[in-house]
Structures are given as C-alpha cells and as structure tokens.
C-alpha positions as CSV (number, residue, x, y, z in Angstrom):
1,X,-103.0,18.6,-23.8
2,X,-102.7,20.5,-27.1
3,X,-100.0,21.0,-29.0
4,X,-98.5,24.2,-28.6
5,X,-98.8,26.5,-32.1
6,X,-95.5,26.7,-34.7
7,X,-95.1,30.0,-33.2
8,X,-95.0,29.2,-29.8
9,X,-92.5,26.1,-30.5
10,X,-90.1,28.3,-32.4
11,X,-90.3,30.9,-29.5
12,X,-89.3,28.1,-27.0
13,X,-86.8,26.8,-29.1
14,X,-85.1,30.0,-28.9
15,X,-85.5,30.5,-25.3
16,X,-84.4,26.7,-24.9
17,X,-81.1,27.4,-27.3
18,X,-80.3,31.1,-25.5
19,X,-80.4,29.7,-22.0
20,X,-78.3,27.3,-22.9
21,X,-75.7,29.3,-24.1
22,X,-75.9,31.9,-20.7
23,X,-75.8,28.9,-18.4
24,X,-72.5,27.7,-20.5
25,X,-71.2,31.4,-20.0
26,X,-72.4,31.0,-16.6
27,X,-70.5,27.8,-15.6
28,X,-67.4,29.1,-17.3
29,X,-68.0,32.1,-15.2
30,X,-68.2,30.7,-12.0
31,X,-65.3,28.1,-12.4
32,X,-63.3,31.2,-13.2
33,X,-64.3,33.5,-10.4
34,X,-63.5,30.4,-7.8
35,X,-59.9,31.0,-9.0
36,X,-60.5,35.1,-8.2
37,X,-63.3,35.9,-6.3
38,X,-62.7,39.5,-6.7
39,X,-62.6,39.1,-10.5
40,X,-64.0,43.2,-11.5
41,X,-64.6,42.4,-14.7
42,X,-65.8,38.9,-14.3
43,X,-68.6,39.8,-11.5
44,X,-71.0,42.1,-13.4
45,X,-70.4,39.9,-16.6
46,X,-72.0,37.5,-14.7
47,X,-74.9,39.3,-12.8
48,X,-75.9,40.3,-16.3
49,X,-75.7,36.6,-17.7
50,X,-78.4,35.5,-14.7
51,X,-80.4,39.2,-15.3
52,X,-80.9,38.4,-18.8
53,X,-81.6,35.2,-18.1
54,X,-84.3,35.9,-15.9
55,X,-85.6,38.3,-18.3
56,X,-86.1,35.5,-20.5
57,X,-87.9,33.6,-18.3
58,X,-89.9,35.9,-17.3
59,X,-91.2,37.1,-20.7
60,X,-92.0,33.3,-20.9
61,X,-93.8,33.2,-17.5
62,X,-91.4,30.1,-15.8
63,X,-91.3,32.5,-12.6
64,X,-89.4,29.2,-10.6
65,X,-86.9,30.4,-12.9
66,X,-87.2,33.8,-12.1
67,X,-87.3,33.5,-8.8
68,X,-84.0,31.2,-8.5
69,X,-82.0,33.6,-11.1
70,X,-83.1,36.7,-8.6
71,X,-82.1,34.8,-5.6
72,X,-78.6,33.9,-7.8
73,X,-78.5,38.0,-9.0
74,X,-78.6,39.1,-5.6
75,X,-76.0,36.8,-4.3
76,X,-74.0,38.4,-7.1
77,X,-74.6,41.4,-6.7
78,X,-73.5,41.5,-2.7
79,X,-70.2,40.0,-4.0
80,X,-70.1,43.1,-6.4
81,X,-70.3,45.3,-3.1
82,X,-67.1,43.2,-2.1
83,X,-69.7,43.0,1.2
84,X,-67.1,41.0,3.5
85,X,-64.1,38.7,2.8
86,X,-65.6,35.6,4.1
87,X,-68.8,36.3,1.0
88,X,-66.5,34.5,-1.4
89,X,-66.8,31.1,0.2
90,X,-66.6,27.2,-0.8
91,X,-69.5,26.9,0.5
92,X,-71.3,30.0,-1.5
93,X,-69.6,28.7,-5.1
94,X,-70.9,24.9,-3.9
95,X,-74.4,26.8,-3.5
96,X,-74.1,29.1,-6.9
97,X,-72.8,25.7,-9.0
98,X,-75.9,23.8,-7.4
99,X,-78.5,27.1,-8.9
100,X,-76.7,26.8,-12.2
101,X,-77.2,23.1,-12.0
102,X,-81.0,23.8,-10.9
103,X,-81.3,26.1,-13.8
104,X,-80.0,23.9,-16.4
105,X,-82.3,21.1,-15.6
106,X,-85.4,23.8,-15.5
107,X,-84.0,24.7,-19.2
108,X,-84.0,20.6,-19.8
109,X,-87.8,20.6,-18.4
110,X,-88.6,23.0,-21.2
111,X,-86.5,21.3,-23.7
112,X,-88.7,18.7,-23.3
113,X,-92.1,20.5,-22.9
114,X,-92.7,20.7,-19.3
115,X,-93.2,23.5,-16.9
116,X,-89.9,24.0,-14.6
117,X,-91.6,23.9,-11.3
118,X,-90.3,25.4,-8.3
119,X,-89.9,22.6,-6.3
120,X,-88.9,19.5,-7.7
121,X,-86.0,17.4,-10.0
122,X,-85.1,21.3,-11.5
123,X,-85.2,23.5,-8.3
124,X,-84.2,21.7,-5.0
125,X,-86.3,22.7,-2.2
126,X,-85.0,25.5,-0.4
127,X,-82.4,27.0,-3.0
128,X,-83.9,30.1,-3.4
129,X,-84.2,30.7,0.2
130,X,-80.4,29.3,0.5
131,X,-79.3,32.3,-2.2
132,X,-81.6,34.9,-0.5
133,X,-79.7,34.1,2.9
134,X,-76.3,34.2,1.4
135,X,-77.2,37.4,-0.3
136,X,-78.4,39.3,3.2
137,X,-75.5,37.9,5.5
138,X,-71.9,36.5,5.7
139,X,-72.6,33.7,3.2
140,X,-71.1,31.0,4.9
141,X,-72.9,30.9,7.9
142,X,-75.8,31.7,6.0
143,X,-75.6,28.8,3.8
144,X,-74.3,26.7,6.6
145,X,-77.9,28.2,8.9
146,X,-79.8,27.2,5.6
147,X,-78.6,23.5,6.0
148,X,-76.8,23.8,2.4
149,X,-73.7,22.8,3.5
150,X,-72.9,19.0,3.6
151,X,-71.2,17.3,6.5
152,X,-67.1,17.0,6.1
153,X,-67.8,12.8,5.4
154,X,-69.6,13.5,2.4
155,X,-67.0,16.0,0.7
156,X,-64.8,14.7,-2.0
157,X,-61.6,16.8,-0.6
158,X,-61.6,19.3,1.5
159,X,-64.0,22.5,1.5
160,X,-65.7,20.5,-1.6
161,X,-68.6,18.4,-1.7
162,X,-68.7,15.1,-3.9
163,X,-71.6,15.8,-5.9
164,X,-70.3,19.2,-7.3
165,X,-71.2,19.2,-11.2
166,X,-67.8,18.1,-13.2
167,X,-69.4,18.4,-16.4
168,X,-71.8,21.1,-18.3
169,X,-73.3,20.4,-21.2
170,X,-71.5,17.0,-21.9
171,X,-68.0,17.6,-21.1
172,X,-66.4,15.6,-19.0
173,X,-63.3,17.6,-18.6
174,X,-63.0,17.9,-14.6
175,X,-63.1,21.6,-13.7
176,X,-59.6,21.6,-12.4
C-alpha cells in the first residue's frame, strides 16, 4: 500500500477534524432533543449536522458513511414532520445514539487510515436498514420489527439499554 500524497493526508485530516466536531454537535444534539423531542429549533439544526456530514463523506467517497447519515437524515426528517407522537421514542434515540456511535468509529477508521466499511466494528449490521424502518413507520415498532431493541433484562433502567454511549469524545460525564 502507498502512502497517500501530502495533499490527500491534509484533505483527510480535515475531513477527520470536521466530523469530529458535527458528531460532538450531534451528540449534544441528541441528548438535548431526548429532553424535548419536539425541540423546533433543535430538529433541523440537527438534520443539517448529519446532511453536511454526509456531504463530506461523500466528496471523500466513504458511501457506508453516506448511506448511514441518509438513513440518520431521514429519520430526522420524519420527526420534523412531527409524523406521530409515538416517533419520538426510547427506543428511536437508543437507535440514533447507536448511528452516532457507528459514525464516530467510521471517523476513527479514517483517523487511522482505513476505509469505514459498511458492515463491520464502525457500522453494525443492519443499522441503516433499522433508520430506514424508523423513518417509513411508527419508529418503535419499527425498530422493535428490525430486532434493535434489546430485551427488558439487558436495560440498565427502564426504557434504556446498558450499553448506551455515556461518553463522546473522552468525557465521562454521564449524560444525565
């Protein structure tokens, strides 16, 4: 494998730094619109965060992360529409915290020089299809159909499951 050109490593340095920053404005986000779902302001700040950074991603061609930040925009968008009380769901924010979590480790990938693949330690399997089911129906039973929703044994209190991301970029501040 060559090594990529000065160019090429300053341009995914950038990309690497930018995303970085939206998927911190994206966590924030999300944590806040748990607390009011029907947040006006808050929802299109956030459907642009994910749009721009699948803009990025696309320009440089990581399309599992374009396809997982569509899958995230659409969800977003439907909650936009204010499509149906039951849209802003535990289980939908435990299945948008889990595509931010996927994003961030797709960033990591590059970080480190690798290709975020769709399917693997970045981008769980079935994520995107998760997101596209929540997006087109009620999300909870479409999360709960897309087998995204863990068993009440394995959630830390109620409506939540344990392994919900605590921490973003090094904090360890618990999210409530």
């Amino acid at each position: 494998m060559t090594s990529p050109t000065p160019e090429l490593a300053q341009l995914v340095g950038q990309f690497v730094d930018e995303a970085r920053e939206y998927l911190q404005t994206l966590d924030q986000g999300l944590v806040q619109l748990e607390s009011a779902p029907a947040d006006a302001e808050l929802l299109p700040e956030l459907f642009r965060v994910v749009h721009s950074l699948k803009g990025m991603a696309g320009t440089m061609g990581y399309q599992a992360m374009v396809d997982l930040a569509h899958a995230m925009e659409s969800v977003f968008d439907r909650l936009r529409s204010g499509a149906g009380a039951e849209t802003a769901s535990p289980e939908l924010f435990d299945l948008l915290f889990e595509a931010a979590g996927a994003l961030e480790a797709m960033v990591e990938r590059v970080s480190r020089g690798e290709v975020p693949e769709g399917d693997g330690p970045g981008q769980p399997a079935g994520l995107v299809e998760a997101l596209r089911a929540a997006a087109a129906a009620g999300a909870s039973s479409a999360v709960r159909r897309a087998g995204r929703h863990p068993p009440p044994g394995e959630r830390g209190r109620p409506g939540r499951p344990m392994a919900r991301p605590d921490r973003r970029f090094g904090s360890s501040a618990p999210r409530r």
